[in-house]
ChimeraX commands (.cxc) that place a marker at each C-alpha (Angstrom):
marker #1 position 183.67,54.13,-22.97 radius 0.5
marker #1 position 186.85,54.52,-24.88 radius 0.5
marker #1 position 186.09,58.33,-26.40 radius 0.5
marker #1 position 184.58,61.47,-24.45 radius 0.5
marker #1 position 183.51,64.75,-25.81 radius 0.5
marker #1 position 185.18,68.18,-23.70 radius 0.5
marker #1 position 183.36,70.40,-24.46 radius 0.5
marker #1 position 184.53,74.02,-23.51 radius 0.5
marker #1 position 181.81,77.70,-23.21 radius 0.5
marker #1 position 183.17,79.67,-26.38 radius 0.5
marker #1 position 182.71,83.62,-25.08 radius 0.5
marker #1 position 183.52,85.77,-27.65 radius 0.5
marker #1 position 181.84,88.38,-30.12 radius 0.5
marker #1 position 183.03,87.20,-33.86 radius 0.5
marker #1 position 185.02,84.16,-35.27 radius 0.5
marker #1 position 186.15,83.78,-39.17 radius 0.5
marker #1 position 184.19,81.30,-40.98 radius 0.5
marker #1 position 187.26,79.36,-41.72 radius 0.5
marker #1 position 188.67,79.34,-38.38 radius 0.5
marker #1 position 190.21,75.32,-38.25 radius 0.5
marker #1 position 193.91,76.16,-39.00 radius 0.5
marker #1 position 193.75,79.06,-36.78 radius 0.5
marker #1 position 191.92,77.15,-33.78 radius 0.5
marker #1 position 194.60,74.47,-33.81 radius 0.5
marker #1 position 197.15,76.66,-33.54 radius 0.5
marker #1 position 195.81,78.45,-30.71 radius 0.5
marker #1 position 194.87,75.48,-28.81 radius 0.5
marker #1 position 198.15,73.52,-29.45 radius 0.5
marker #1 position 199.89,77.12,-27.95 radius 0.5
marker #1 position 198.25,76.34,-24.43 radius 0.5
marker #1 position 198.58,72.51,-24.83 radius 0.5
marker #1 position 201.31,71.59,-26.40 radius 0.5
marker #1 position 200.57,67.87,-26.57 radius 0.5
marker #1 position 197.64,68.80,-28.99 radius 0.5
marker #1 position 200.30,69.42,-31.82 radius 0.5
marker #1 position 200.90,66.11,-32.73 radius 0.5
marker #1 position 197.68,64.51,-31.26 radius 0.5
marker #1 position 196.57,61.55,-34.01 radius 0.5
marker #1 position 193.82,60.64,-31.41 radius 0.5
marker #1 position 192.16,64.08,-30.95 radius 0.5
marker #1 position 189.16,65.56,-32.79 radius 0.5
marker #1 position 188.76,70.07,-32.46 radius 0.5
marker #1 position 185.01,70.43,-33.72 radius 0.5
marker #1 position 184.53,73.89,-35.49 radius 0.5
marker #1 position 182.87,76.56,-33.45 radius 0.5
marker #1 position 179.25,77.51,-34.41 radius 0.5
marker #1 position 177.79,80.84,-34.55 radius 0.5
marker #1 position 175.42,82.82,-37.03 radius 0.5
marker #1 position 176.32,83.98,-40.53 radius 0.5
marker #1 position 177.24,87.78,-39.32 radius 0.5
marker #1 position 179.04,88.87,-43.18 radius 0.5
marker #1 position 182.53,89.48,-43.90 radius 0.5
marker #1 position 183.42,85.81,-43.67 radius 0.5
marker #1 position 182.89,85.72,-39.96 radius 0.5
marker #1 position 180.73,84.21,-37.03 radius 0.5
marker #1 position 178.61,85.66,-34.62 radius 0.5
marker #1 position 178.98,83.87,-31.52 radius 0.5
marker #1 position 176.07,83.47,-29.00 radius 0.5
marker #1 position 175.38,81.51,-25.27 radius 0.5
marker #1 position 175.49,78.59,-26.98 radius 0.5
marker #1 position 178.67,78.31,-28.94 radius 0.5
marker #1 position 181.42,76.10,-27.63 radius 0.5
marker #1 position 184.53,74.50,-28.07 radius 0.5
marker #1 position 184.65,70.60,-28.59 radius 0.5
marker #1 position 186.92,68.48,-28.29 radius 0.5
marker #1 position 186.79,64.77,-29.49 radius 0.5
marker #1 position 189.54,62.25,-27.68 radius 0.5
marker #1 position 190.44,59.48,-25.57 radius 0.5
marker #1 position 189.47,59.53,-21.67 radius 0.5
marker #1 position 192.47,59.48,-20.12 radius 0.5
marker #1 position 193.92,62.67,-22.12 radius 0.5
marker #1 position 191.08,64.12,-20.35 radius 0.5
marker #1 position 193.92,65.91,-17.80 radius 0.5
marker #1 position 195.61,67.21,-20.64 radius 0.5
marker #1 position 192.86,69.65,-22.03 radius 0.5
marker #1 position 191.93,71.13,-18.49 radius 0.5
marker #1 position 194.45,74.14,-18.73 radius 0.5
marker #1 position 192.47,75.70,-21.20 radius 0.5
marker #1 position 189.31,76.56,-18.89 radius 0.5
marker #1 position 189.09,80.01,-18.15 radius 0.5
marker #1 position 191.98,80.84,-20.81 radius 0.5
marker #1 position 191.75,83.85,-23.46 radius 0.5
marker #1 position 192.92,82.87,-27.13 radius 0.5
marker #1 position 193.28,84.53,-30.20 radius 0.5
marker #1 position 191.49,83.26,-33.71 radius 0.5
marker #1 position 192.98,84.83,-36.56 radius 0.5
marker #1 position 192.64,88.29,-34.62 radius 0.5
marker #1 position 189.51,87.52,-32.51 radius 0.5
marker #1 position 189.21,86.84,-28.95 radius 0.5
marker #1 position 187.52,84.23,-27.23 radius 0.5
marker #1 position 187.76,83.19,-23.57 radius 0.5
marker #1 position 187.03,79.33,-22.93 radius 0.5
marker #1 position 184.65,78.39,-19.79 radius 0.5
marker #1 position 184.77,75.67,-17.20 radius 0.5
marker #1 position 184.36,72.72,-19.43 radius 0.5
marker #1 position 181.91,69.51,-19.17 radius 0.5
marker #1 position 181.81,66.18,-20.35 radius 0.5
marker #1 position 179.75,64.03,-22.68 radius 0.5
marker #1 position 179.64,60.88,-23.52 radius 0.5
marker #1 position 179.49,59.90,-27.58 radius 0.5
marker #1 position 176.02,58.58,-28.13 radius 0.5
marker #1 position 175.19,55.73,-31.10 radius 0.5
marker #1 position 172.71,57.13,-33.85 radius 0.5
marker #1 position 171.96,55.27,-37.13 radius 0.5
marker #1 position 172.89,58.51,-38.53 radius 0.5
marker #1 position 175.73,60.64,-38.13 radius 0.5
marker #1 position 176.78,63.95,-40.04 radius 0.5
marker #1 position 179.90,66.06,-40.38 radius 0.5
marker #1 position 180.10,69.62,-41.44 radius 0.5
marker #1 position 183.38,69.01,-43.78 radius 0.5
marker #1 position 185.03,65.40,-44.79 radius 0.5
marker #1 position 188.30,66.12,-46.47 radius 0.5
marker #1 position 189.20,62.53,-48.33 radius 0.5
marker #1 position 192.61,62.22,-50.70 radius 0.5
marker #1 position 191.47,59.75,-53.18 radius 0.5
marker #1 position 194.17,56.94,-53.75 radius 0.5
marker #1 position 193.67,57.20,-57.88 radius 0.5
marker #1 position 194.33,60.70,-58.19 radius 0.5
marker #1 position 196.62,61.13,-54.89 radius 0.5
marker #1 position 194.53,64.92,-54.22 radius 0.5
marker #1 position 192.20,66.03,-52.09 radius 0.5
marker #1 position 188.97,67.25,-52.95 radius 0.5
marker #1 position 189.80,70.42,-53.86 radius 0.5
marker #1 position 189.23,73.16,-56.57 radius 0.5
marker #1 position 186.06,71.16,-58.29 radius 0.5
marker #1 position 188.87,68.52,-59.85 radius 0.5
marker #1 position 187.03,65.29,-57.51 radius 0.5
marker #1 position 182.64,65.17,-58.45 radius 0.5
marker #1 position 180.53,64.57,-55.53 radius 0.5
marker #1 position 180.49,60.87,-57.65 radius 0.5
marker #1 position 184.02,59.94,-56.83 radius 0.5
marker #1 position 184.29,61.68,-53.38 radius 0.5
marker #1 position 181.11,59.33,-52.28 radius 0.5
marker #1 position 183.24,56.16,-53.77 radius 0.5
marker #1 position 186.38,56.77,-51.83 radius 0.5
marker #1 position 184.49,57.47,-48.74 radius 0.5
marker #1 position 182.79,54.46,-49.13 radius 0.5
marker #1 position 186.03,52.47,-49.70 radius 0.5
marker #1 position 187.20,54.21,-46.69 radius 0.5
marker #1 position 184.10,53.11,-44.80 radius 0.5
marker #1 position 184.15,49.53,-45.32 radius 0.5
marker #1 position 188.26,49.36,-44.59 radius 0.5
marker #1 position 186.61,50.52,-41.03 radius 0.5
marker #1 position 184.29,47.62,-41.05 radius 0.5
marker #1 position 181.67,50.12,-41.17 radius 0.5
marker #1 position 178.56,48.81,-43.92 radius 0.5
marker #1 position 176.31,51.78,-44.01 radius 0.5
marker #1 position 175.60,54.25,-46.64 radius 0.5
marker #1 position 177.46,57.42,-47.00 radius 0.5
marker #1 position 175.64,60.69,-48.44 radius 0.5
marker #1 position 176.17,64.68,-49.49 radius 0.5
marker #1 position 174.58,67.05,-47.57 radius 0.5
marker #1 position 172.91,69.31,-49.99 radius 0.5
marker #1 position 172.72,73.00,-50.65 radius 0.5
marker #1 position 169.28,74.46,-50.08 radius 0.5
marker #1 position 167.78,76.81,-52.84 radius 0.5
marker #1 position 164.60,77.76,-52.30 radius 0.5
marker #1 position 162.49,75.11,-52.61 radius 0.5
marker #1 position 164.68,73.33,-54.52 radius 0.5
marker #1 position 167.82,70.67,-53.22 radius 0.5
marker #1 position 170.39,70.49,-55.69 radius 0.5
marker #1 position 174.21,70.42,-55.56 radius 0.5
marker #1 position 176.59,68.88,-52.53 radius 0.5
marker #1 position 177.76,71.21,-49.92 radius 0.5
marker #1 position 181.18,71.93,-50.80 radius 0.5
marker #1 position 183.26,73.59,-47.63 radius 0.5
marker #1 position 186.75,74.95,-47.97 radius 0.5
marker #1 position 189.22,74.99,-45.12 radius 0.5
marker #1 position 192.82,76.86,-45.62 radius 0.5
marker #1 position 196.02,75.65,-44.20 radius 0.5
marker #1 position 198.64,78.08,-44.34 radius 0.5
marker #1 position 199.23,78.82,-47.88 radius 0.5
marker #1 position 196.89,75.43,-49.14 radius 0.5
marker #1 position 193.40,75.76,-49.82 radius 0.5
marker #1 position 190.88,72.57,-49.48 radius 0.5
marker #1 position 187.36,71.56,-50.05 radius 0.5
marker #1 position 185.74,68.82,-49.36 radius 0.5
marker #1 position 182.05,67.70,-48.73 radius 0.5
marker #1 position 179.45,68.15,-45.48 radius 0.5
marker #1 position 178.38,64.30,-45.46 radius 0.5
marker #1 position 175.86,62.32,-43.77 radius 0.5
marker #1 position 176.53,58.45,-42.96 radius 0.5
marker #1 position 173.21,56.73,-42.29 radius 0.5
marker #1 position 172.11,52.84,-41.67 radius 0.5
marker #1 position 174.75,52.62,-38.97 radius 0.5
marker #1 position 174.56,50.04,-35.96 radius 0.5
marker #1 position 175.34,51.31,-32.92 radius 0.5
marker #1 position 178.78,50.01,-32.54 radius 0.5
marker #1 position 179.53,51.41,-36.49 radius 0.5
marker #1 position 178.48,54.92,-35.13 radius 0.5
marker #1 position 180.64,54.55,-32.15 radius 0.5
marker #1 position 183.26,53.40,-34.14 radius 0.5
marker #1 position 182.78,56.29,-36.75 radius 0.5
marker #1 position 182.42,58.65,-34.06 radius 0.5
marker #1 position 185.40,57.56,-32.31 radius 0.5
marker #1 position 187.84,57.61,-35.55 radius 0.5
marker #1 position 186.51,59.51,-37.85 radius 0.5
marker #1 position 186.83,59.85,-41.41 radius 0.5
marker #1 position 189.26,61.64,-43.76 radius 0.5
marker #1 position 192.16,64.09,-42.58 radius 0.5
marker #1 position 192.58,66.87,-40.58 radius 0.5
marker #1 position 190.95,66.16,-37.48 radius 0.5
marker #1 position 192.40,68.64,-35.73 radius 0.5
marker #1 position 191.33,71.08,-37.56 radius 0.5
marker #1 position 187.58,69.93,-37.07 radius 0.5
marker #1 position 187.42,68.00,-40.57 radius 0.5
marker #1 position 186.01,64.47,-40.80 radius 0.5
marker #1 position 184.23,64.80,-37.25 radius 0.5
marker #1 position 180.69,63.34,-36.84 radius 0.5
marker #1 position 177.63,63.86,-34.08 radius 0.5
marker #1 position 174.20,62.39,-34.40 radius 0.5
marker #1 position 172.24,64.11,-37.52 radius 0.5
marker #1 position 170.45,67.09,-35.99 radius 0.5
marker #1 position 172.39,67.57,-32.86 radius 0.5
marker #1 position 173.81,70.82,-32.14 radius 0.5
marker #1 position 177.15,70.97,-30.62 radius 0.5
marker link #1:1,2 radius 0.2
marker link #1:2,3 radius 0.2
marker link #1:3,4 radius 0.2
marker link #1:4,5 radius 0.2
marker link #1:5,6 radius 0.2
marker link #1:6,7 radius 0.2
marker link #1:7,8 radius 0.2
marker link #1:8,9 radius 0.2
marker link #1:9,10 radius 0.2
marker link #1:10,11 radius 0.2
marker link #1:11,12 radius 0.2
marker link #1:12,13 radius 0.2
marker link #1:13,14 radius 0.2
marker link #1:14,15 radius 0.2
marker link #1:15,16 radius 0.2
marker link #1:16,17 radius 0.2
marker link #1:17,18 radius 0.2
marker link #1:18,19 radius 0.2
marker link #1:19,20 radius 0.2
marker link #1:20,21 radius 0.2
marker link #1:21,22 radius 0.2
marker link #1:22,23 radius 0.2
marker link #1:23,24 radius 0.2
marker link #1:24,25 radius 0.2
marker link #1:25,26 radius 0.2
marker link #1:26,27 radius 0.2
marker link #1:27,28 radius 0.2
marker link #1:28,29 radius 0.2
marker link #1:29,30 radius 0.2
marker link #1:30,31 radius 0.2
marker link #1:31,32 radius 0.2
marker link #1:32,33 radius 0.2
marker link #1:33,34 radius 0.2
marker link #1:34,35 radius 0.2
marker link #1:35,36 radius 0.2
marker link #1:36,37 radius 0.2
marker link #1:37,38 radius 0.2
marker link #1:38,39 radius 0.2
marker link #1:39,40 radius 0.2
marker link #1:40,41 radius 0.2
marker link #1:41,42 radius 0.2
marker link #1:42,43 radius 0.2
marker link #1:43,44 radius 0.2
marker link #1:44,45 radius 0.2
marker link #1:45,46 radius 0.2
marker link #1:46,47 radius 0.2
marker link #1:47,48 radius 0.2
marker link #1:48,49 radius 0.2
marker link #1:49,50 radius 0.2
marker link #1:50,51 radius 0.2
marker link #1:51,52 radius 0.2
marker link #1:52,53 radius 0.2
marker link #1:53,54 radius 0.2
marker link #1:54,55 radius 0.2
marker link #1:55,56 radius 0.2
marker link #1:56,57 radius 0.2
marker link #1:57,58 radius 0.2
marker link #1:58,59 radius 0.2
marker link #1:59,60 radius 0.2
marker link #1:60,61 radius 0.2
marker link #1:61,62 radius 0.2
marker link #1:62,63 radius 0.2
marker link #1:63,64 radius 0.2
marker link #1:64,65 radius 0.2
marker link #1:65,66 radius 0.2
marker link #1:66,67 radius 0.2
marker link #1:67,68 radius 0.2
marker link #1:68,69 radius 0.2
marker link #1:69,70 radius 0.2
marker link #1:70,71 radius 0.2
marker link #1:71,72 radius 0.2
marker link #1:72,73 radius 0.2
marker link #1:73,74 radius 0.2
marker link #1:74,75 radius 0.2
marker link #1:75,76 radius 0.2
marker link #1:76,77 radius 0.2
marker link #1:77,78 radius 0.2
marker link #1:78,79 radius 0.2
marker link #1:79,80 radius 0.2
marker link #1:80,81 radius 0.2
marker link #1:81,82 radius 0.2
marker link #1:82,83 radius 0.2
marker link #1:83,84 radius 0.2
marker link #1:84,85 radius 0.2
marker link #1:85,86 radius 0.2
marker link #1:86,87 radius 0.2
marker link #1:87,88 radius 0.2
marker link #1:88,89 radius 0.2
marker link #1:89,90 radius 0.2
marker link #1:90,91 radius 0.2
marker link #1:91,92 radius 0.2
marker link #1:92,93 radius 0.2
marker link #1:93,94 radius 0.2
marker link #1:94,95 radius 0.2
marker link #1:95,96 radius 0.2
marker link #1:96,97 radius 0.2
marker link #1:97,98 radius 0.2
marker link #1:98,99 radius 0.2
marker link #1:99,100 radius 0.2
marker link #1:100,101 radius 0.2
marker link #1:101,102 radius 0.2
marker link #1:102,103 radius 0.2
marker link #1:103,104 radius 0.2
marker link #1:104,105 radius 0.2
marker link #1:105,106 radius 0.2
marker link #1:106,107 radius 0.2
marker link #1:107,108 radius 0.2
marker link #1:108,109 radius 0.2
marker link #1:109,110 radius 0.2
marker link #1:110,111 radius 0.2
marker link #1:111,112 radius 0.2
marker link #1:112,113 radius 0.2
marker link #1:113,114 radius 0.2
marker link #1:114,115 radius 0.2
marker link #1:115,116 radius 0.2
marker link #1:116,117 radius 0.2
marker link #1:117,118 radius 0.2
marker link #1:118,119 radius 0.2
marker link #1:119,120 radius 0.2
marker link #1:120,121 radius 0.2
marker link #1:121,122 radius 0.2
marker link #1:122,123 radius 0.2
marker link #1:123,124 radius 0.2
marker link #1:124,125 radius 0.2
marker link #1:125,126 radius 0.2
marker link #1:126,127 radius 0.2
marker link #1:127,128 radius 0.2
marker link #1:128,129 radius 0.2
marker link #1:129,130 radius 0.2
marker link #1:130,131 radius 0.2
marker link #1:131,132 radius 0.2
marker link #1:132,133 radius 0.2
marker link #1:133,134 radius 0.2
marker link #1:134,135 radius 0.2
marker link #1:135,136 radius 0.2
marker link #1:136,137 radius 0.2
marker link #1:137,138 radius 0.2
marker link #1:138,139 radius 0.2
marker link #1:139,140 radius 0.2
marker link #1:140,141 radius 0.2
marker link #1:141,142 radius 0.2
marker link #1:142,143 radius 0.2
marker link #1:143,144 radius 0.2
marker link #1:144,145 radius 0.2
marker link #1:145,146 radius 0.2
marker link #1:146,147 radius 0.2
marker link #1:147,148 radius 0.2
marker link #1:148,149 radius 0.2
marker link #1:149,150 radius 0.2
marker link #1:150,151 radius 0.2
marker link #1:151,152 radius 0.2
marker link #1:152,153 radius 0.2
marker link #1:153,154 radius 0.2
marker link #1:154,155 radius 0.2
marker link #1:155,156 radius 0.2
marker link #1:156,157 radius 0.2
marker link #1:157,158 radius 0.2
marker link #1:158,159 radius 0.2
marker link #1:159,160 radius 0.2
marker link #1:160,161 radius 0.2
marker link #1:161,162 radius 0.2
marker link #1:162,163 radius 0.2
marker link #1:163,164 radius 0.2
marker link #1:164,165 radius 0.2
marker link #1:165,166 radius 0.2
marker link #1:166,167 radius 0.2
marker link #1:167,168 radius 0.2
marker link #1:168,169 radius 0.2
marker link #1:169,170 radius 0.2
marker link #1:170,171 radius 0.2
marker link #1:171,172 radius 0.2
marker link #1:172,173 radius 0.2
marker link #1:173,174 radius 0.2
marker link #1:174,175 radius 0.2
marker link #1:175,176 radius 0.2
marker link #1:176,177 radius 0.2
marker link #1:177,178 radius 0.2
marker link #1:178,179 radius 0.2
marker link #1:179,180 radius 0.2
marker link #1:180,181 radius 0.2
marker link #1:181,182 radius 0.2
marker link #1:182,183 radius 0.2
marker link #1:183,184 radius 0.2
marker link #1:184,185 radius 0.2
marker link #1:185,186 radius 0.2
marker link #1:186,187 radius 0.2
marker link #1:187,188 radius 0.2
marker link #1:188,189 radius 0.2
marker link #1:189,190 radius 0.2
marker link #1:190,191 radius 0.2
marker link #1:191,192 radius 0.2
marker link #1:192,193 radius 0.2
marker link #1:193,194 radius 0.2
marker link #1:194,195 radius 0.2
marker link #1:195,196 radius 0.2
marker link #1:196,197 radius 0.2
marker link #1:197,198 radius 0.2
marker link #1:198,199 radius 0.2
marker link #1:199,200 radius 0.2
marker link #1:200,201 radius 0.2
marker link #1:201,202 radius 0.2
marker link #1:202,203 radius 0.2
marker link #1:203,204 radius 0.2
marker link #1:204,205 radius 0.2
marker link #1:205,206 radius 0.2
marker link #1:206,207 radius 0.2
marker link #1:207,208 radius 0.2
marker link #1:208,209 radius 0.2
marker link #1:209,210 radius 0.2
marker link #1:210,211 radius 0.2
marker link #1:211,212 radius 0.2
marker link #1:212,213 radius 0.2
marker link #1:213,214 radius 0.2
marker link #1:214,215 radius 0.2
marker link #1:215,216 radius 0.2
view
C-alpha cells in the first residue's frame, strides 16, 4: 500500500462553495511542507447547499487528505487545530486512516485538464465537453490506464442533459473544468488513478477520485 487517505472531523457551521484555494492555504499555514507537496491530494469539504455560495457543514463532513504513507507524520499537527476558510472557522478532529480501495469506477467532483492544442484550461466555455473528454483520454492512456472516461451530468428534472461544469478560483484566475466519472477500470488502473490522479491542482482538491457513490 503505497497511498493512504487522512482523513480529518471538519467541525464548523458554514464553508464557501469554492473553498480549494482557500483550504490550501490554510492547511499549508500549519504544515508547511504541504506548500510544495506534488504527491498530496486536499479533497473538497462536503456539506449541504445552505445559499449565498456557501456550505452547511454537518457530523459527517471531513477533511481528506490523499498522499503517500510515510508523510503520514507530517499531517498529524493539524488534529485538534482551528483554521480559517475565507472567513469561516473550522476546527479539525483526531484524524483516521483509510486505505484506497479498487472500484471499476471512480468519480471526481472537478478535473481541471490544460489541453496541449490550445495550451488553456477548461475555462470560460472556450474547451466543449467533446475536447475535454479527448485530452483526458490522452491523458489516461499516457498513465497506462485503458478505461473509458465520462461527464457527470446536470440533473433537470427528469431530464439529463449538459456536463457538470465546476469553477474553482485561484487568486485573481478563475477555472472550470468538468465532474468526471472513469469507468471499466481494473483494479490496479483504479489504484493507479486513485493514487495519481488526473489533471492539475491537486491540492486544491481538483482531479481527485473515490469509488462512484462513496461519500467522503
Amino acid at each position: 500500500m503505497s497511498h493512504i487517505d487522512v482523513i480529518f472531523p471538519a467541525n464548523g457551521s458554514l464553508v464557501s462553495r469554492d473553498h480549494g484555494y482557500a483550504l490550501y492555504a490554510a492547511v499549508s499555514h500549519i504544515v508547511p511542507a504541504v506548500h510544495q507537496a506534488k504527491n498530496v491530494g486536499i479533497f473538497p469539504i462536503r456539506g449541504t447547499p445552505a445559499g449565498n455560495g456557501t456550505l452547511l457543514l454537518s457530523g459527517r463532513s471531513n477533511i481528506r487528505f490523499r498522499l503517500p504513507v510515510e508523510q503520514l507524520p507530517e499531517l498529524l499537527p493539524l488534529a485538534g487545530k482551528a483554521i480559517e476558510i475565507d472567513h469561516h472557522h473550522v476546527r479539525l478532529g483526531v484524524p483516521h486512516v483509510a486505505g484506497l480501495v479498487p472500484a471499476p469506477m471512480l468519480a471526481s467532483s472537478l478535473v481541471l485538464i490544460k489541453l496541449a492544442d490550445k495550451g488553456k484550461s477548461a475555462d470560460g466555455g472556450i474547451v466543449t465537453p467533446d475536447a475535454f473528454l479527448a485530452a483526458a483520454q490522452r491523458k489516461l492512456i499516457a498513465m497506462n490506464i485503458h478505461a473509458e472516461p465520462g461527464l457527470q451530468k446536470i440533473r433537470t428534472g427528469l431530464r439529463i442533459d449538459q456536463a457538470r461544469r465546476r469553477v474553482i478560483r485561484v487568486k485573481e484566475q478563475t477555472h472550470v473544468g468538468f465532474a468526471m466519472i472513469v469507468q471499466g477500470l481494473t483494479a490496479e488502473e483504479s489504484l493507479r488513478l486513485q493514487e495519481e490522479g488526473l489533471g492539475g491542482r491537486r491540492l486544491m482538491g481538483c482531479g481527485l477520485f473515490l469509488p462512484a457513490g462513496r461519500a467522503q
